[in-house]
PyMOL Python script that loads the backbone (N, CA, C, O; Angstrom):
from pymol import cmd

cmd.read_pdbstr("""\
ATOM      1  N   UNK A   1      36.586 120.238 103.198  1.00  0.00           N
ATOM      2  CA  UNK A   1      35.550 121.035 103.819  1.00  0.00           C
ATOM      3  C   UNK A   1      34.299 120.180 104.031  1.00  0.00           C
ATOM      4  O   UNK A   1      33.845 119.457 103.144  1.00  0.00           O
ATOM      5  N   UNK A   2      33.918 120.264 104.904  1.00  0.00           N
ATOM      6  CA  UNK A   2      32.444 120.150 105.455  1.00  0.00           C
ATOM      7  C   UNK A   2      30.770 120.068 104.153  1.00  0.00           C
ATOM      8  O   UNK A   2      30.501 120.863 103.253  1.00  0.00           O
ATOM      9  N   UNK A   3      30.347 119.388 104.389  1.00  0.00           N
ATOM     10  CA  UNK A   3      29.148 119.847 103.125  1.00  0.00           C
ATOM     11  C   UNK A   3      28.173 121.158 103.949  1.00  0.00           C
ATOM     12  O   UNK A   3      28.101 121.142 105.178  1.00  0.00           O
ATOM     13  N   UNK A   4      27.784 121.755 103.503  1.00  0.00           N
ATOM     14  CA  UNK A   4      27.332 122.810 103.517  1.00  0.00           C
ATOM     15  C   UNK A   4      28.603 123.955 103.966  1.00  0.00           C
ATOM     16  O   UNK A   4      28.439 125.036 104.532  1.00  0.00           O
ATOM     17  N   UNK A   5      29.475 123.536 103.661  1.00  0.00           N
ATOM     18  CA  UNK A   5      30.516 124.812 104.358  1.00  0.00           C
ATOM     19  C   UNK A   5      30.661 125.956 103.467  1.00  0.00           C
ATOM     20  O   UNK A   5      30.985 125.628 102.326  1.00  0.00           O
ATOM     21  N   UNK A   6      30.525 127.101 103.648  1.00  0.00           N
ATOM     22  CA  UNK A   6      30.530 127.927 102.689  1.00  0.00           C
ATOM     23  C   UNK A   6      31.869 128.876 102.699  1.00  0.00           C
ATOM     24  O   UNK A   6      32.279 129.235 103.803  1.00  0.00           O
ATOM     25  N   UNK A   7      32.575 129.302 101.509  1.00  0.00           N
ATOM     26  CA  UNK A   7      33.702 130.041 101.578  1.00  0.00           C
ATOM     27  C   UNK A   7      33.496 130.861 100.325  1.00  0.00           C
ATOM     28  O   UNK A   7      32.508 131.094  99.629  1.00  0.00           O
ATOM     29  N   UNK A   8      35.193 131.339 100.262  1.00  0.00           N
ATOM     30  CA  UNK A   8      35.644 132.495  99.233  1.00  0.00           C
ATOM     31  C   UNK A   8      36.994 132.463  98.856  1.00  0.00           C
ATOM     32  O   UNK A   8      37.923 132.916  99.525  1.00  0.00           O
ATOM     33  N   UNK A   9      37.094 131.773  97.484  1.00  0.00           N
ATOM     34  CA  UNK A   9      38.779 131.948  97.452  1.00  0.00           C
ATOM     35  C   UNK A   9      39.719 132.918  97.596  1.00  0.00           C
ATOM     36  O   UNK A   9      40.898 132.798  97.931  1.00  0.00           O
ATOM     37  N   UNK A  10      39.114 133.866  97.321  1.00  0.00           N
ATOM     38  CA  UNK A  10      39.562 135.410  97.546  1.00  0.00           C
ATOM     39  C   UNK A  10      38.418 136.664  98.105  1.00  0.00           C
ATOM     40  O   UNK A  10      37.227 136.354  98.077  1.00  0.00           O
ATOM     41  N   UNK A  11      38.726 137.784  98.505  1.00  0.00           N
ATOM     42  CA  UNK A  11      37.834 138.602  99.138  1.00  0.00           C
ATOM     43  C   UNK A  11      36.921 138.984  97.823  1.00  0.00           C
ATOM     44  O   UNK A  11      35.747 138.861  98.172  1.00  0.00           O
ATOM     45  N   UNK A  12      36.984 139.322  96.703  1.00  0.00           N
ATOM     46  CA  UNK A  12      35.827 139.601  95.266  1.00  0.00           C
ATOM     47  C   UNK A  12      35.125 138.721  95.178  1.00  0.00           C
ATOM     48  O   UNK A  12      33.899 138.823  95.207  1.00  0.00           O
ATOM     49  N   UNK A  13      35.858 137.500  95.032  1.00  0.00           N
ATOM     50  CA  UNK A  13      35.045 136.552  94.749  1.00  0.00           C
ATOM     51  C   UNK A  13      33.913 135.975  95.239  1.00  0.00           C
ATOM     52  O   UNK A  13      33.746 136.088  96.453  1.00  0.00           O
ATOM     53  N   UNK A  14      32.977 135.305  94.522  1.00  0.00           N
ATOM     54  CA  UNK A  14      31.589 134.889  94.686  1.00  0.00           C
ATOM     55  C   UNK A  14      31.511 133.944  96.125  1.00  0.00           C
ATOM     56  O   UNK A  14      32.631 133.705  96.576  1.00  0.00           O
ATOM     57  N   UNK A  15      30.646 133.510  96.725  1.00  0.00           N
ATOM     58  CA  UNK A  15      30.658 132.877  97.997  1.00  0.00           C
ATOM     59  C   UNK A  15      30.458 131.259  97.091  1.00  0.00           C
ATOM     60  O   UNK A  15      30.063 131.051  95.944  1.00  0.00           O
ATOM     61  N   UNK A  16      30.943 130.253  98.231  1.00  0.00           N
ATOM     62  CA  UNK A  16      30.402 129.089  97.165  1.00  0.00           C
ATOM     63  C   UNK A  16      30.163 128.504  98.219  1.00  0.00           C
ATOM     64  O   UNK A  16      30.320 128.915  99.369  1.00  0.00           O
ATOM     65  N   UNK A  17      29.740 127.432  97.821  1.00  0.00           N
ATOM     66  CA  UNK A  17      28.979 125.903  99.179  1.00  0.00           C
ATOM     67  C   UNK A  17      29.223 125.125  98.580  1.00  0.00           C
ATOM     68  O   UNK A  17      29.236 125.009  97.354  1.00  0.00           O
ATOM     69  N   UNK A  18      29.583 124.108  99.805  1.00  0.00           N
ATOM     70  CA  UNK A  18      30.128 122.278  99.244  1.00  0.00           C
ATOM     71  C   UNK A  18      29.388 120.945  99.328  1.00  0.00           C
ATOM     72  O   UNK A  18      29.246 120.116 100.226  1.00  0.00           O
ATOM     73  N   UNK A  19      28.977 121.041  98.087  1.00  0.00           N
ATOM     74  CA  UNK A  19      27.944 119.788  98.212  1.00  0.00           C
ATOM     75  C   UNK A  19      28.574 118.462  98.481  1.00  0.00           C
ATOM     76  O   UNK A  19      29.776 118.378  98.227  1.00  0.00           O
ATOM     77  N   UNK A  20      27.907 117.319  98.995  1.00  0.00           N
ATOM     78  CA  UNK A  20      28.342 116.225  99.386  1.00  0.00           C
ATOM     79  C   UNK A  20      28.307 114.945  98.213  1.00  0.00           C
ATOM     80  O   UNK A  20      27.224 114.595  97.743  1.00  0.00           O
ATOM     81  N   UNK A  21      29.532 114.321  97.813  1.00  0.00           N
ATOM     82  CA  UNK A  21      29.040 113.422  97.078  1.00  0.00           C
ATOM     83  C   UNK A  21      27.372 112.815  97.483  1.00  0.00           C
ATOM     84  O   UNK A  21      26.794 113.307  98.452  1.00  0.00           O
ATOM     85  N   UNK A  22      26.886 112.024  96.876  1.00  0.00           N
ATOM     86  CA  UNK A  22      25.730 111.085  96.663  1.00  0.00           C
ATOM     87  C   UNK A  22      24.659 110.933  95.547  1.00  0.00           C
ATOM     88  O   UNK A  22      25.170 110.828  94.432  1.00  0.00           O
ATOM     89  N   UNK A  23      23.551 110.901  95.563  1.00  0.00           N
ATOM     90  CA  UNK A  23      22.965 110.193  94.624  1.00  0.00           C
ATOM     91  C   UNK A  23      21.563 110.537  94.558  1.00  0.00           C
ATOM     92  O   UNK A  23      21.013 110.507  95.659  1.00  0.00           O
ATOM     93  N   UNK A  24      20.789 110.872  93.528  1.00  0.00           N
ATOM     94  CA  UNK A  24      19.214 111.239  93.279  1.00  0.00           C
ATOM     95  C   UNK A  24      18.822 110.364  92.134  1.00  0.00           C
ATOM     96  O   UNK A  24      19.457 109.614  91.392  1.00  0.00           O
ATOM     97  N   UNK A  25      17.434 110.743  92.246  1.00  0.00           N
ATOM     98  CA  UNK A  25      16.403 110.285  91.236  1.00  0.00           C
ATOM     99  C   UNK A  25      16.529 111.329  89.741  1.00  0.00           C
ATOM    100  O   UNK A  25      16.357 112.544  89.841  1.00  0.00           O
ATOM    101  N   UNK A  26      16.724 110.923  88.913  1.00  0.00           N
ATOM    102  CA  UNK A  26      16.704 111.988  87.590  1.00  0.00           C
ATOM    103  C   UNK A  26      15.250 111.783  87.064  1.00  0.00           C
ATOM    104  O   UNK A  26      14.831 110.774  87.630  1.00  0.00           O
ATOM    105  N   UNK A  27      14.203 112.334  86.157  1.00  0.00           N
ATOM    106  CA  UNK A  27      13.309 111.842  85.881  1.00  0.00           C
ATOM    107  C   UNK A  27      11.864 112.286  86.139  1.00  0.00           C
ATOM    108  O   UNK A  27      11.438 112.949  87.085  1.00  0.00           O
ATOM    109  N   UNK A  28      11.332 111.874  85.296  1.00  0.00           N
ATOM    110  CA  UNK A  28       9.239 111.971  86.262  1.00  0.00           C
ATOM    111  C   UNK A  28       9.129 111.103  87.206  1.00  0.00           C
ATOM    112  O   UNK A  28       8.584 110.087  86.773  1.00  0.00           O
ATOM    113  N   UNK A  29       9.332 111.052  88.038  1.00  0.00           N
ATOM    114  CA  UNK A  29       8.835 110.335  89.276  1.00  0.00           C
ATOM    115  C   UNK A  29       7.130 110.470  89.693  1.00  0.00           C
ATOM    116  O   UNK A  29       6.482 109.976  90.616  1.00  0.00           O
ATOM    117  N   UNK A  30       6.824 111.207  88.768  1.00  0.00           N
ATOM    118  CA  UNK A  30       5.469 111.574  89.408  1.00  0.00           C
ATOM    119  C   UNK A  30       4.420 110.107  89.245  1.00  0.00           C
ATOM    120  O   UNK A  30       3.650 109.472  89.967  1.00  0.00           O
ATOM    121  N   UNK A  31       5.023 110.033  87.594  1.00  0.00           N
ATOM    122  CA  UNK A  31       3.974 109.061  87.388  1.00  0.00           C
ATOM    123  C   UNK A  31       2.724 109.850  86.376  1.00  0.00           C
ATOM    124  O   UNK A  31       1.823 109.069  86.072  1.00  0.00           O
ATOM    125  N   UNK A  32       2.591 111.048  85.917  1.00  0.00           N
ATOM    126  CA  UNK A  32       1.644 111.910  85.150  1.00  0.00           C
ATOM    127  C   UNK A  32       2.008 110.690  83.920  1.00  0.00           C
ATOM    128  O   UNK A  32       3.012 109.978  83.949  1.00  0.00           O
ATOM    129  N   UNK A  33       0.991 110.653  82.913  1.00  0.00           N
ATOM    130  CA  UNK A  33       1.671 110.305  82.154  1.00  0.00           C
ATOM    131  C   UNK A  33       1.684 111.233  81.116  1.00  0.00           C
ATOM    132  O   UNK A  33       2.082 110.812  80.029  1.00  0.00           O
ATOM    133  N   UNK A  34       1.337 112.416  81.198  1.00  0.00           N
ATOM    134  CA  UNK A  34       1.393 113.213  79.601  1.00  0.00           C
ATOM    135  C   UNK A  34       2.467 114.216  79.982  1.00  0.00           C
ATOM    136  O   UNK A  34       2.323 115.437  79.940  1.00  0.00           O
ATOM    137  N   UNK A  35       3.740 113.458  80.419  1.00  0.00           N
ATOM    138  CA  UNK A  35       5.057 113.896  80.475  1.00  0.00           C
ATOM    139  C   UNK A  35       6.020 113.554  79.568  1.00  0.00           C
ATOM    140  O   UNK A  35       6.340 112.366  79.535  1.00  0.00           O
ATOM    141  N   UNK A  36       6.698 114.524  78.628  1.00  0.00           N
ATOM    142  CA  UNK A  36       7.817 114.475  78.068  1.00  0.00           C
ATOM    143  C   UNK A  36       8.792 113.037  78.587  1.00  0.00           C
ATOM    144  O   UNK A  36       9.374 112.624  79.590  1.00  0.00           O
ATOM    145  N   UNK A  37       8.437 112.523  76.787  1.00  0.00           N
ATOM    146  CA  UNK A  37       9.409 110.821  76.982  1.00  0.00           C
ATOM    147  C   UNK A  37      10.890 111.442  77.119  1.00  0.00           C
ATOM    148  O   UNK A  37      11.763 110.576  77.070  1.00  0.00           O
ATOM    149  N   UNK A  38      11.176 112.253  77.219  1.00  0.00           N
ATOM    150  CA  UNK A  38      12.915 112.168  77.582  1.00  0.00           C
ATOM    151  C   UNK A  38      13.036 112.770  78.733  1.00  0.00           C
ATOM    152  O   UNK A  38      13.933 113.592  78.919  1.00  0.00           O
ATOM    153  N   UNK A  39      11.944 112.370  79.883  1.00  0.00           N
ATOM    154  CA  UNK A  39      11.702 112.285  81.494  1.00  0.00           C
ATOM    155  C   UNK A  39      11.340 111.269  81.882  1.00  0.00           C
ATOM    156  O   UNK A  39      10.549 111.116  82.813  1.00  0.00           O
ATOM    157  N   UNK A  40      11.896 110.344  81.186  1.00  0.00           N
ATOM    158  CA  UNK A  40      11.845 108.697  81.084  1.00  0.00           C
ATOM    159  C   UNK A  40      12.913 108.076  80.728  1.00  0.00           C
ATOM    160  O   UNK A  40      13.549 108.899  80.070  1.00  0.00           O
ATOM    161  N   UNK A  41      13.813 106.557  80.801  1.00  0.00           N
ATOM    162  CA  UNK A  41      13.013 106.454  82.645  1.00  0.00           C
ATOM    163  C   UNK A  41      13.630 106.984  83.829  1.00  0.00           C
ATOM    164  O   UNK A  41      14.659 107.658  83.880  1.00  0.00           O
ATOM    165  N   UNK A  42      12.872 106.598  84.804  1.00  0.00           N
ATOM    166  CA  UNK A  42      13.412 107.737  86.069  1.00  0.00           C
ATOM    167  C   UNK A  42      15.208 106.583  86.172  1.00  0.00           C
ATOM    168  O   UNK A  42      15.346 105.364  86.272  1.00  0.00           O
ATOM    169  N   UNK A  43      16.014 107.459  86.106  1.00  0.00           N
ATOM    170  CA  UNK A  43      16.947 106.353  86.925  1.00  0.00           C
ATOM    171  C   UNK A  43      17.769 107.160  87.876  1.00  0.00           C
ATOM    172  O   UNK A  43      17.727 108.390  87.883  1.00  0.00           O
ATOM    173  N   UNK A  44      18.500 106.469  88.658  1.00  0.00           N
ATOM    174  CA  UNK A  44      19.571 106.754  89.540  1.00  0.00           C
ATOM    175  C   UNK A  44      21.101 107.526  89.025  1.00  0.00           C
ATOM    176  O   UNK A  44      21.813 107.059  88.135  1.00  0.00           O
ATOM    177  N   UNK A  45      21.407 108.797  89.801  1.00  0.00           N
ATOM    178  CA  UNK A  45      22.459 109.526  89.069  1.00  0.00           C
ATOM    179  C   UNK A  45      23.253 109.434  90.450  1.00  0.00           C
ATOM    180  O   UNK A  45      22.552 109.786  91.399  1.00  0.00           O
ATOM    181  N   UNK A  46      24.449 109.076  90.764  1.00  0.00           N
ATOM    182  CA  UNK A  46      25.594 108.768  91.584  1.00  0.00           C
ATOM    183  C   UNK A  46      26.579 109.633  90.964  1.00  0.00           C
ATOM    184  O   UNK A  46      27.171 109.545  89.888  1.00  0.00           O
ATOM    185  N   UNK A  47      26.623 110.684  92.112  1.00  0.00           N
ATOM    186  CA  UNK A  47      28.168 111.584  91.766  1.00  0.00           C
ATOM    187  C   UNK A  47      29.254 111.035  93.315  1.00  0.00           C
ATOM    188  O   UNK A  47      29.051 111.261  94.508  1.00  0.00           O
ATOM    189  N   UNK A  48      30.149 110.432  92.781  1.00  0.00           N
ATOM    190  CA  UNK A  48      31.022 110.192  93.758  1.00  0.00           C
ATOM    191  C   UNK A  48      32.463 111.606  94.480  1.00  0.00           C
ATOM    192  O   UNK A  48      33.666 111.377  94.607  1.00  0.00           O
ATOM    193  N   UNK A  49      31.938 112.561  94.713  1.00  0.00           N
ATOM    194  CA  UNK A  49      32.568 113.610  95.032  1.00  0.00           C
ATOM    195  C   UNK A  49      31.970 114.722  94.925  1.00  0.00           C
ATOM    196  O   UNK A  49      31.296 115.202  94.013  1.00  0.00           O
ATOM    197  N   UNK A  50      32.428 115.295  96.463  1.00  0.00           N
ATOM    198  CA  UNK A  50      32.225 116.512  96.680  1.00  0.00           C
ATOM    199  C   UNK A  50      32.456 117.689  95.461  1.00  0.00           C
ATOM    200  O   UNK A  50      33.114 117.667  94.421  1.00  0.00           O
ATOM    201  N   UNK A  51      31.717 118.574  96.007  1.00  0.00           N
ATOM    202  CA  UNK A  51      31.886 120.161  94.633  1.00  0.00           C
ATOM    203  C   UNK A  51      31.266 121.109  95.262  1.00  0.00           C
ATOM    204  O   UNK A  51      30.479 121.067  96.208  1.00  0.00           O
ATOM    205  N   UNK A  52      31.822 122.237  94.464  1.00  0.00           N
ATOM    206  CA  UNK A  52      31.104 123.526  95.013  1.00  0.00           C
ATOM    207  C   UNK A  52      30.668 124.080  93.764  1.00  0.00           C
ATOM    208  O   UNK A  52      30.898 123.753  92.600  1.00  0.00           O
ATOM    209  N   UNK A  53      29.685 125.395  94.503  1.00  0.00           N
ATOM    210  CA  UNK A  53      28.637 125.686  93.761  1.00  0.00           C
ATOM    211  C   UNK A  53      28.766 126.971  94.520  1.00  0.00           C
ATOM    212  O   UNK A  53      29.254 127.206  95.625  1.00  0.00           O
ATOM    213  N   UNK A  54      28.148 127.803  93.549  1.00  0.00           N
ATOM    214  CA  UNK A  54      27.866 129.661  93.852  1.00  0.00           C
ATOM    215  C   UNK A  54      26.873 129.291  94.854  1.00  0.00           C
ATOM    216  O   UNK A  54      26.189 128.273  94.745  1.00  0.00           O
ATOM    217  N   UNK A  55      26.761 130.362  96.135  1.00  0.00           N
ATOM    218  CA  UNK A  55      25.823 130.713  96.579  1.00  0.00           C
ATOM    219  C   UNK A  55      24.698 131.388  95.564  1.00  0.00           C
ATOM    220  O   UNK A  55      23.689 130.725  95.327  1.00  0.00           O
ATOM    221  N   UNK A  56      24.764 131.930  95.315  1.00  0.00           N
ATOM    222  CA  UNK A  56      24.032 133.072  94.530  1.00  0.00           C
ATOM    223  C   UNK A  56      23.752 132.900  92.989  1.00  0.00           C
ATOM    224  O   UNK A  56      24.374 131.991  92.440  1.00  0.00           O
ATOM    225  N   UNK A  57      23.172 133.414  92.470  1.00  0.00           N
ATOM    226  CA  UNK A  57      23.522 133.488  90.691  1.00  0.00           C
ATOM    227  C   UNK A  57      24.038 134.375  90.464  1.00  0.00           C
ATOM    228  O   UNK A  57      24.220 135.275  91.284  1.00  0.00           O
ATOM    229  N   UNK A  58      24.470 134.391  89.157  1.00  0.00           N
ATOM    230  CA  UNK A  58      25.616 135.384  88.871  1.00  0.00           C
ATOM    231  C   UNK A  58      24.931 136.151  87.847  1.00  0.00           C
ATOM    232  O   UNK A  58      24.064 135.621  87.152  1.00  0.00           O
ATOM    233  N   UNK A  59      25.268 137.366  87.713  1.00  0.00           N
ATOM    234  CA  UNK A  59      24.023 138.344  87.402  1.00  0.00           C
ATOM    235  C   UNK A  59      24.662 138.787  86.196  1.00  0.00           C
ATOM    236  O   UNK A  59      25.751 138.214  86.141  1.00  0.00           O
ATOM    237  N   UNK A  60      24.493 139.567  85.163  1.00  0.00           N
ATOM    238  CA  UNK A  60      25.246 139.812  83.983  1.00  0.00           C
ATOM    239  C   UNK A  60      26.045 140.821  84.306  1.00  0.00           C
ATOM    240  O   UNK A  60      26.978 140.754  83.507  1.00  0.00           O
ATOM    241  N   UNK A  61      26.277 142.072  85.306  1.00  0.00           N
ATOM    242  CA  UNK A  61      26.876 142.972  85.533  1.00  0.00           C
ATOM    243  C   UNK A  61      28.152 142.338  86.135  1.00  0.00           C
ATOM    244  O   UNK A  61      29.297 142.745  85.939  1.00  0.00           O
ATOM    245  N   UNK A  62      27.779 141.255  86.918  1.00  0.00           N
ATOM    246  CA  UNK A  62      29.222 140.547  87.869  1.00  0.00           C
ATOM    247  C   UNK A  62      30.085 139.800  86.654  1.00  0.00           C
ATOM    248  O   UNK A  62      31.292 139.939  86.460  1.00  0.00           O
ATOM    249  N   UNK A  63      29.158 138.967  85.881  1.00  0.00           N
ATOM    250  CA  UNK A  63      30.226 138.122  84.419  1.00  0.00           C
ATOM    251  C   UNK A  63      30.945 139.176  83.474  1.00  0.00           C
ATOM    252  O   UNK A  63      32.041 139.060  82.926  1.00  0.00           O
ATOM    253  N   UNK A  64      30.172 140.087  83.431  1.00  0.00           N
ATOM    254  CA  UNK A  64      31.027 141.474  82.500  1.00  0.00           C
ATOM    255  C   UNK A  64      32.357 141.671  82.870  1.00  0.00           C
ATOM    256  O   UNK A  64      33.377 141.449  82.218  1.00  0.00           O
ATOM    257  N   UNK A  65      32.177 142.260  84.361  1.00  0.00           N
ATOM    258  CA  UNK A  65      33.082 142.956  85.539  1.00  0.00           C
ATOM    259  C   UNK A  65      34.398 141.638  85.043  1.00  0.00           C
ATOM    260  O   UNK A  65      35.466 141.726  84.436  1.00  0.00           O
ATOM    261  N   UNK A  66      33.564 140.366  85.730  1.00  0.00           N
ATOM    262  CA  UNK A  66      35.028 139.398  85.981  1.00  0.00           C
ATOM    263  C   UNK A  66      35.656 138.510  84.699  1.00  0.00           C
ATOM    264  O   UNK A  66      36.775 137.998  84.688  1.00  0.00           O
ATOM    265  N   UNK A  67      34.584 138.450  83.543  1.00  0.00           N
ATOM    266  CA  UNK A  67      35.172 137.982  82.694  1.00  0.00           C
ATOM    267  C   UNK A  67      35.280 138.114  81.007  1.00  0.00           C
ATOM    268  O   UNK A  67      36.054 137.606  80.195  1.00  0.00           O
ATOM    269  N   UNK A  68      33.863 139.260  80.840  1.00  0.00           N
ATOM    270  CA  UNK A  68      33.627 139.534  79.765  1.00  0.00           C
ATOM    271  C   UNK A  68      34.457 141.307  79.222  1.00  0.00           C
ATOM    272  O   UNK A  68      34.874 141.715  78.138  1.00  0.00           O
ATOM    273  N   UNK A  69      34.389 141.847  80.422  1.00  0.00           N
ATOM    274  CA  UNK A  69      35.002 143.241  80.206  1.00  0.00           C
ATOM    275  C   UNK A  69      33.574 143.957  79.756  1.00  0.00           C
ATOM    276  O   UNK A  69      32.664 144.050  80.579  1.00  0.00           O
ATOM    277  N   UNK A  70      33.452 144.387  78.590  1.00  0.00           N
ATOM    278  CA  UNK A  70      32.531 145.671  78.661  1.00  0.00           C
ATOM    279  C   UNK A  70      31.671 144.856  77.248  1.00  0.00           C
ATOM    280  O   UNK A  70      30.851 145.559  76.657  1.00  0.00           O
ATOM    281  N   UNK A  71      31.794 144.003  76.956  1.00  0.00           N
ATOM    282  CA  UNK A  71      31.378 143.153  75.669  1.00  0.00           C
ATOM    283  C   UNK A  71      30.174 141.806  76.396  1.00  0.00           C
ATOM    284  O   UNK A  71      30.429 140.787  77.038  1.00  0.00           O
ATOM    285  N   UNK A  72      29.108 142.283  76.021  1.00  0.00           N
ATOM    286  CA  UNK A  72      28.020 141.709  76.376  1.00  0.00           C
ATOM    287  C   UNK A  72      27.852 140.057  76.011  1.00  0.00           C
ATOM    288  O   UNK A  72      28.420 139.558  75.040  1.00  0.00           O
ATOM    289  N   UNK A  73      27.066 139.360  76.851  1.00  0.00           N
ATOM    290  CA  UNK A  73      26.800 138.054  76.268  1.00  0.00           C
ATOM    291  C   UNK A  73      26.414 137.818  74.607  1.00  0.00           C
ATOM    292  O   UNK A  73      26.199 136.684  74.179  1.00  0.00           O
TER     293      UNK A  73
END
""", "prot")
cmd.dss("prot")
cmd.show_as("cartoon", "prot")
cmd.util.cbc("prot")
cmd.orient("prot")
């Protein structure tokens, strides 16, 4: 699939989108310095493959329904 392509493995199921492998900055990039040392140092994160991801968030009534049954987080 396409990156941004969005689907549904089945008709219930949640919508998802397909992110594209590549690569970001992790980190403070800002440069503040009265930022949390384990936002240090900035480095480079490389995911080599595509994935999908919910459109949406998943709300506690939908995780019950599909996987918890009637027994709360």
């Amino acid at each position: 699939m396409e990156p941004g392509a969005v689907f549904k493995d089945c008709e219930t199921c949640p919508e998802m989108v397909v992110i594209p492998a590549g690569s970001f900055k992790m980190g403070d990039v800002s440069g503040y310095v009265m930022r949390y040392a384990r936002e240090k140092p900035v480095h480079e994160v490389k995911i080599g493959y595509s994935f999908a991801v919910g459109k949406y968030e998943v709300t506690q009534a939908e995780w019950e329904d599909a996987a918890m049954g009637k027994i709360p987080s």
